[in-house]
C-alpha positions in Angstrom: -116.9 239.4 -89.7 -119.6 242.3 -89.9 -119.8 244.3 -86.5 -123.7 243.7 -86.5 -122.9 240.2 -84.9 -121.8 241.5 -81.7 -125.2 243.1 -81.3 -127.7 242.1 -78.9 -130.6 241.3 -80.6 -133.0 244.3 -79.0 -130.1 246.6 -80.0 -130.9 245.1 -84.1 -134.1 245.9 -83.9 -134.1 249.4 -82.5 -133.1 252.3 -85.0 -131.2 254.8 -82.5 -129.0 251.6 -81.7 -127.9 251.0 -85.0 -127.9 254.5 -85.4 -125.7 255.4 -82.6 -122.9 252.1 -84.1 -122.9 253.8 -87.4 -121.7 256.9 -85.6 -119.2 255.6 -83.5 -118.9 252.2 -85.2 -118.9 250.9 -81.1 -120.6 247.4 -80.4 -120.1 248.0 -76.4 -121.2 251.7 -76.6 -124.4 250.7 -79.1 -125.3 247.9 -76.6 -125.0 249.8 -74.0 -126.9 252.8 -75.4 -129.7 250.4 -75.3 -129.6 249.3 -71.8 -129.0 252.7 -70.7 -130.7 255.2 -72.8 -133.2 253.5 -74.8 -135.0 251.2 -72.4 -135.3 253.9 -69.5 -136.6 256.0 -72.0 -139.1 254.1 -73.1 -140.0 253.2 -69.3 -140.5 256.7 -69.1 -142.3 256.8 -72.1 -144.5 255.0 -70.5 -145.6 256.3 -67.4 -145.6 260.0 -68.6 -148.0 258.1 -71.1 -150.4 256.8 -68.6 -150.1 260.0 -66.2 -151.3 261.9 -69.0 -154.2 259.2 -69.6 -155.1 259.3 -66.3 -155.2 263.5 -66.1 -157.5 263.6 -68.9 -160.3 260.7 -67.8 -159.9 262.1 -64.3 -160.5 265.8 -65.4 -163.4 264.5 -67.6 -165.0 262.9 -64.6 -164.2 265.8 -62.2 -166.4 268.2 -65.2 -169.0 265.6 -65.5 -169.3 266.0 -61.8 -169.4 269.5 -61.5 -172.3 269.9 -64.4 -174.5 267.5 -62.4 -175.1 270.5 -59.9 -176.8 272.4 -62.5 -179.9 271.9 -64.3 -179.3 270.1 -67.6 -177.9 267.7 -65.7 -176.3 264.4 -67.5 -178.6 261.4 -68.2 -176.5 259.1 -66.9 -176.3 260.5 -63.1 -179.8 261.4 -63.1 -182.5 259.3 -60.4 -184.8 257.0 -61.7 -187.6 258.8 -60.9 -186.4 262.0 -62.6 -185.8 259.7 -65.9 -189.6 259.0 -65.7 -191.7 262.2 -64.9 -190.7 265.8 -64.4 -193.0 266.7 -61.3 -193.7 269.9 -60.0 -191.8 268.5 -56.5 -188.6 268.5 -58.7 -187.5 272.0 -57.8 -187.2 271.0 -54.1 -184.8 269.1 -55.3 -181.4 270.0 -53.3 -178.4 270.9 -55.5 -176.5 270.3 -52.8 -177.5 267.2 -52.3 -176.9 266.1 -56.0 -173.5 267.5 -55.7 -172.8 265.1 -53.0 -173.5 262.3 -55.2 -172.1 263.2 -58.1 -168.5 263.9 -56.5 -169.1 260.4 -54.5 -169.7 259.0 -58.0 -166.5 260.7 -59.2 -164.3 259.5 -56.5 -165.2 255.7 -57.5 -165.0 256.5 -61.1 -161.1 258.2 -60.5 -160.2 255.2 -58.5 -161.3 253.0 -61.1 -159.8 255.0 -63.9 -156.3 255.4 -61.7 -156.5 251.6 -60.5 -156.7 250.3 -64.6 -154.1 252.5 -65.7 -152.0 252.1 -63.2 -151.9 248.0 -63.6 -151.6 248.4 -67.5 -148.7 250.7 -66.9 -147.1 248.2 -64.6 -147.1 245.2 -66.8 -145.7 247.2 -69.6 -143.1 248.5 -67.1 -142.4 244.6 -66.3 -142.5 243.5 -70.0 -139.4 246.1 -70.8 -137.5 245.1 -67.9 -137.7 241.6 -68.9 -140.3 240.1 -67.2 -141.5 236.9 -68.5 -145.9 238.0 -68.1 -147.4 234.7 -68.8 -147.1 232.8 -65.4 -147.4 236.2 -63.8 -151.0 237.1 -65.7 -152.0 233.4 -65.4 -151.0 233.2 -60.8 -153.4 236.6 -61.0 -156.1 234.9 -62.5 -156.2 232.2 -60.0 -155.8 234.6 -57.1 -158.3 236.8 -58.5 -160.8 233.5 -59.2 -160.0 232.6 -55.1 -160.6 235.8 -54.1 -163.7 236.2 -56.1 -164.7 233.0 -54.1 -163.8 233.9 -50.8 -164.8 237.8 -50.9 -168.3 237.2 -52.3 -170.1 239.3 -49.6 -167.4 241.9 -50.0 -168.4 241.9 -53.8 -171.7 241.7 -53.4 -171.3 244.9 -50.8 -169.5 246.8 -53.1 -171.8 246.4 -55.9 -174.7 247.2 -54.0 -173.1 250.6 -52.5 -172.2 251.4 -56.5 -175.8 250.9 -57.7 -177.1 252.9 -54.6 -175.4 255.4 -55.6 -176.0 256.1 -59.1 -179.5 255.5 -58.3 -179.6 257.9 -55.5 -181.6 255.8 -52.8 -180.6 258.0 -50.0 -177.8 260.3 -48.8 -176.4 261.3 -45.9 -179.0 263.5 -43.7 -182.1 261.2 -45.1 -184.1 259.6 -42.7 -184.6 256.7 -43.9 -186.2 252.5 -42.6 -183.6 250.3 -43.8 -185.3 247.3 -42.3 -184.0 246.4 -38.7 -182.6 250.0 -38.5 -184.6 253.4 -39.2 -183.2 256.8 -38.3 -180.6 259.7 -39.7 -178.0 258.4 -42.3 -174.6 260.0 -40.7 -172.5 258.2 -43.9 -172.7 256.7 -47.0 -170.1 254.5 -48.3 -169.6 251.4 -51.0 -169.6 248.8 -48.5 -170.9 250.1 -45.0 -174.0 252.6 -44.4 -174.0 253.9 -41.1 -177.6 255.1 -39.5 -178.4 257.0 -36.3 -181.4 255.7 -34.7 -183.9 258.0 -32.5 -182.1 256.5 -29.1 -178.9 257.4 -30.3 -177.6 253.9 -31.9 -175.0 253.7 -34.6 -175.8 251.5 -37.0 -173.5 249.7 -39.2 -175.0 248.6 -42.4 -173.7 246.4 -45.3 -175.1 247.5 -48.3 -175.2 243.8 -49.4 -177.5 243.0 -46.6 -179.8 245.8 -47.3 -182.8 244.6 -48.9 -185.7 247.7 -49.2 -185.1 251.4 -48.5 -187.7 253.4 -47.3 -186.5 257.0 -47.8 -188.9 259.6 -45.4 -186.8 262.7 -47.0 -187.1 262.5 -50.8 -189.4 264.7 -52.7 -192.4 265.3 -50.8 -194.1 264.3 -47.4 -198.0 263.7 -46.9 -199.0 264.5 -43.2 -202.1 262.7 -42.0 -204.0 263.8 -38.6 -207.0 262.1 -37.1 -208.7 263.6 -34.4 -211.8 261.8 -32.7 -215.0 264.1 -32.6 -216.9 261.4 -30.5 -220.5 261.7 -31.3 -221.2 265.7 -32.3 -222.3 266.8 -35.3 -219.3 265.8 -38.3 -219.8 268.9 -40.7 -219.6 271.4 -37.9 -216.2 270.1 -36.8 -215.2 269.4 -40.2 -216.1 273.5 -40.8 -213.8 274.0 -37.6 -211.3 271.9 -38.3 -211.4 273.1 -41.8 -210.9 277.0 -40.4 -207.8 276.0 -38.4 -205.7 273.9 -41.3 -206.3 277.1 -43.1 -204.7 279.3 -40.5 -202.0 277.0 -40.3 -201.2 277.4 -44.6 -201.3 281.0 -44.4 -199.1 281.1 -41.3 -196.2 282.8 -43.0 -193.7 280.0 -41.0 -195.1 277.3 -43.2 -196.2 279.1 -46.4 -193.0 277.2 -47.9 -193.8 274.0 -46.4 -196.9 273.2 -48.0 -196.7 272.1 -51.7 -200.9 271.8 -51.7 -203.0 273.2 -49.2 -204.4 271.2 -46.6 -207.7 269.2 -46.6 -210.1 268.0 -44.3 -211.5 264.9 -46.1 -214.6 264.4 -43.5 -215.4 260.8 -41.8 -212.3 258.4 -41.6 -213.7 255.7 -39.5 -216.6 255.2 -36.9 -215.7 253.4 -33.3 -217.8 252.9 -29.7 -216.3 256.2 -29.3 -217.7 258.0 -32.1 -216.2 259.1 -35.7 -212.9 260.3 -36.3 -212.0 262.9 -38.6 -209.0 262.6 -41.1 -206.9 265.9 -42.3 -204.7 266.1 -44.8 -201.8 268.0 -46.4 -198.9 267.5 -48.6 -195.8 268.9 -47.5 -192.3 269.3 -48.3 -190.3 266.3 -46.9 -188.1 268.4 -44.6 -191.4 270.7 -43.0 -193.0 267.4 -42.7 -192.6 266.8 -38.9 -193.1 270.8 -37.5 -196.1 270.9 -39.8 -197.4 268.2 -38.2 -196.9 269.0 -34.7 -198.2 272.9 -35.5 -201.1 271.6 -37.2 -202.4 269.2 -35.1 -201.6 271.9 -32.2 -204.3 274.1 -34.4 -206.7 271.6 -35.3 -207.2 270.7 -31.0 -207.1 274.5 -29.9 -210.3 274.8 -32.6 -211.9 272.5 -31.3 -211.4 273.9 -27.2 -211.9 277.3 -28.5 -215.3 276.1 -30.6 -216.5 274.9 -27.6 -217.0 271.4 -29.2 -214.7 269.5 -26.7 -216.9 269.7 -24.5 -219.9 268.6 -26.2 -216.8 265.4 -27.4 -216.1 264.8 -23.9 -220.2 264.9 -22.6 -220.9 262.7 -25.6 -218.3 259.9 -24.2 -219.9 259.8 -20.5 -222.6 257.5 -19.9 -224.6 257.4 -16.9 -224.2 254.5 -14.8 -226.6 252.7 -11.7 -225.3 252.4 -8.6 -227.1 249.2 -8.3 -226.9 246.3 -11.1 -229.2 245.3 -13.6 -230.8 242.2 -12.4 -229.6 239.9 -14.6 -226.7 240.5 -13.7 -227.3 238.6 -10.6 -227.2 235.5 -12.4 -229.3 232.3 -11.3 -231.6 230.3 -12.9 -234.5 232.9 -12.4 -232.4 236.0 -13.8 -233.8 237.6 -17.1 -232.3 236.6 -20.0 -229.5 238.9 -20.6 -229.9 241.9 -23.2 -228.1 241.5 -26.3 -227.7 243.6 -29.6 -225.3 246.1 -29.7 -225.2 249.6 -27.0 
């Protein structure tokens, strides 16, 4: 009777088995060779295979990452809005900022990458062990389909948090009006956003729920002052006014801030109080608020140290009778009353 009988079938079909009974012409000590060497070799096999995957996509992320600080900076991980135009606003662009984004982008892509190997490993593991995979593959498609059912918000959360990302609608520092929230983003993660408003409130966020973004700290800011002249003469304060948003862009504080200088655009509206003048400037999105407060500091001080306040606040004053028109005694006798307007 040939020897090979006693063989398991495995031990057949691998070469070191057979080799290893040729050598020692040993059914037990072939068979076992199998059980004991060969298989936990090739479980090893096996997950030095997949640790060494997982190195290499992790270390190609982690330097995908790190050029996305620099300047020629990937496609992929680039903003919409630097896909479309190169502006002249792109260089206040903040590296660090991008840097924060791009590892945050890594960190999803490395758990991804870890999570797939990882699986693929362990079914492999589980198919040399003996494992029967069918029923097991076919009970994880059915929890995964009830899962997908009953986690749709968590899906649709993490989805939304994934896109926000690569598309870089805000980060953390950006004050930004997320709807029923606006204030200071403290976090940014791919289910909850959390946002400080001005009083102090922490708001927690689903990124599934949130449905328009309006970012006040991307790119640049436009800051808008209009100052009521009442009834004087509009191109003398517009030549004041003019004067001191001129002071204010040469002011070596804010020489930075300004991306254009600033403009007084004349007449923005007329009211029973007389017209109101509208200035103008573009600023950088993080000078935004202290040029605004310095600038509309400068733009009233003009106008005391003109001397035109005065003539605003005479222009505003009407005299008044002590005693009442007449017909606004009423009666059938009274005047008709005026009309048309004062």
């Amino acid at each position: 009777m040939p020897s090979d009988v006693f063989k398991t079938p495995e031990c057949k079909e691998d070469v070191l088995c057979t080799q290893i009974f040729d050598w020692t012409q040993s059914v037990w000590l072939a068979n076992s060779s199998y059980v004991v060497v060969i298989k936990p070799l090739r479980i090893a096999m096996i997950v030095l295979i997949s640790l060494l995957i997982r190195w290499l996509l992790h270390r190609a992320i982690s330097r995908l990452a790190t050029t996305s600080s620099r300047a020629s900076m990937p496609a992929l991980l680039k903003p919409l809005k630097e896909k479309v135009t190169v502006t002249a606003e792109e260089g206040t662009f903040i590296p660090e900022r991008r840097r924060q984004r791009a590892e945050a982008i890594a960190s999803v892509l490395r758990s991804f990458v870890s999570a797939v190997i990882f699986t693929m490993a362990a079914l492999l593991v589980m198919g040399e062990l003996g494992f029967n995979l069918a029923p097991l593959l076919a009970s994880a498609g059915i929890v995964g389909v009830a899962l997908g059912f009953g986690a749709q918000s968590l899906v649709k959360d993490l989805i939304a948090g994934l896109f926000m990302l690569l598309e870089d609608q805000y980060g953390v520092g950006d004050t930004v009006d997320l709807g029923e929230a606006t204030g200071v983003v403290e976090s940014v993660g791919l289910r909850i956003t959390t946002v400080r408003d001005a009083r102090g409130v922490l708001w927690y966020i689903r990124n599934g729920e949130i449905v328009r973004v309006g970012n006040k700290s991307q790119g640049w800011a436009m800051v808008v002052v209009d100052i009521p002249i009442g009834f004087v003469n509009s191109e003398e304060a517009i030549a004041v006014l003019k004067a001191a948003a001129e002071t204010v862009a040469h002011d070596p504080e804010h020489e930075t801030g300004f991306l254009e200088p600033p403009d007084v655009i004349g007449v923005e509206q007329l009211t029973v109080d007389g017209a109101v003048i509208r200035t103008i400037a573009k600023t950088t999105a993080d000078g935004q608020v202290s040029i605004q407060r310095d600038l509309r500091r400068a733009l009233t001080e003009s106008l005391e140290t003109s001397g035109l306040s005065e003539r605003i606040a005479a222009s505003r004053l009407l005299p008044r009778s002590a005693v009442p028109p007449s017909w606004m005694g009423g009666g059938a006798s009274a005047p008709e009353q005026p009309g048309g307007a004062t």
